[in-house]
N, C-alpha and C positions, 0 to 999 in steps of 0.2 A: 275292637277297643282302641289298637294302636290309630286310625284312623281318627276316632274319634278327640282322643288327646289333642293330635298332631293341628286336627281341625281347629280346635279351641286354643291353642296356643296362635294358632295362625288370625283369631279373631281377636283375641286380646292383645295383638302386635297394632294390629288395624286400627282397635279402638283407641290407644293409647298416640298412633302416630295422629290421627285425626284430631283428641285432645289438645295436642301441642297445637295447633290451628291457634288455639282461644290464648296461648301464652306468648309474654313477650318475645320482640326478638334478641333480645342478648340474653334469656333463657332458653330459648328454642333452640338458640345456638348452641348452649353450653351443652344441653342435653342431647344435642345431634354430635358432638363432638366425644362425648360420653359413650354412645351409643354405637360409635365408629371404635372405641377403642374396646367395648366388651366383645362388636362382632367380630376384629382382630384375632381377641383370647380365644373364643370359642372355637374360630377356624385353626388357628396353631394347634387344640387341643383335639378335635375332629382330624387332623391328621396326623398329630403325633398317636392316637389310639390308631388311627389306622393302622402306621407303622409297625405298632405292634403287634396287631392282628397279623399283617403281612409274614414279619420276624418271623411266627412261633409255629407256622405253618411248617412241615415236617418237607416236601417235595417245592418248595418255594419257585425255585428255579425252575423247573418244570412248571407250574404254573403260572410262574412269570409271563412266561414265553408265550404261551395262550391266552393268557387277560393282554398282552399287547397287541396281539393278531385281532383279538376281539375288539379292542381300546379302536385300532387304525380302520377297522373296518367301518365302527358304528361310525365315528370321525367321517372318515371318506363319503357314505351312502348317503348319508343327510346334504352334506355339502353339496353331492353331486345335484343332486334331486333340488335343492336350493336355487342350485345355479341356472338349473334349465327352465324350472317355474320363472325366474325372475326372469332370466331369457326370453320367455314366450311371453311374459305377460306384459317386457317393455315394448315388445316389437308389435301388439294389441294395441295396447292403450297411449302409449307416448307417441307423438304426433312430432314431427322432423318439420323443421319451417321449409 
């Protein structure tokens, strides 16, 4: 169900970003300016609830410690993995004069 929402909020983002297309631009403007400052709200509010979730947790500190081990890990393995694909794929395709 959550899925389903999440989807349909994501297709009425789309349709409404494609809309502005047909409006002027010193309305397009106004409304991307508008739109800039509700996604501002929304992320200050997504982590001040965060916050809180984190707060009321009873052993915080102890799980601090492991959501950052976790944090540096996922961090680090992508990266690394990033680096070597790109590595291998300039030293394929990119041609040295």
């Amino acid at each position: 169900m959550n899925f389903l929402v999440e989807t349909l909020i994501m297709v009425l983002g789309v349709i409404a970003g494609f809309s502005l297309l047909k409006v002027k631009e010193h309305r397009r403007i106004a409304v991307v300016n508008l739109n800039n400052k509700v996604q501002l709200i929304a992320v200050a509010l997504i982590i001040f609830i965060m916050g809180i979730n984190l707060g009321s947790m009873e052993d915080f500190a102890h799980k601090m410690l492991t959501m950052g081990l976790q944090s540096l890990v996922f961090a680090i393995i992508p990266t690394l993995f990033s680096v070597i694909i790109v590595y291998i794929f300039s030293k394929l395709f990119i041609v040295k004069n």
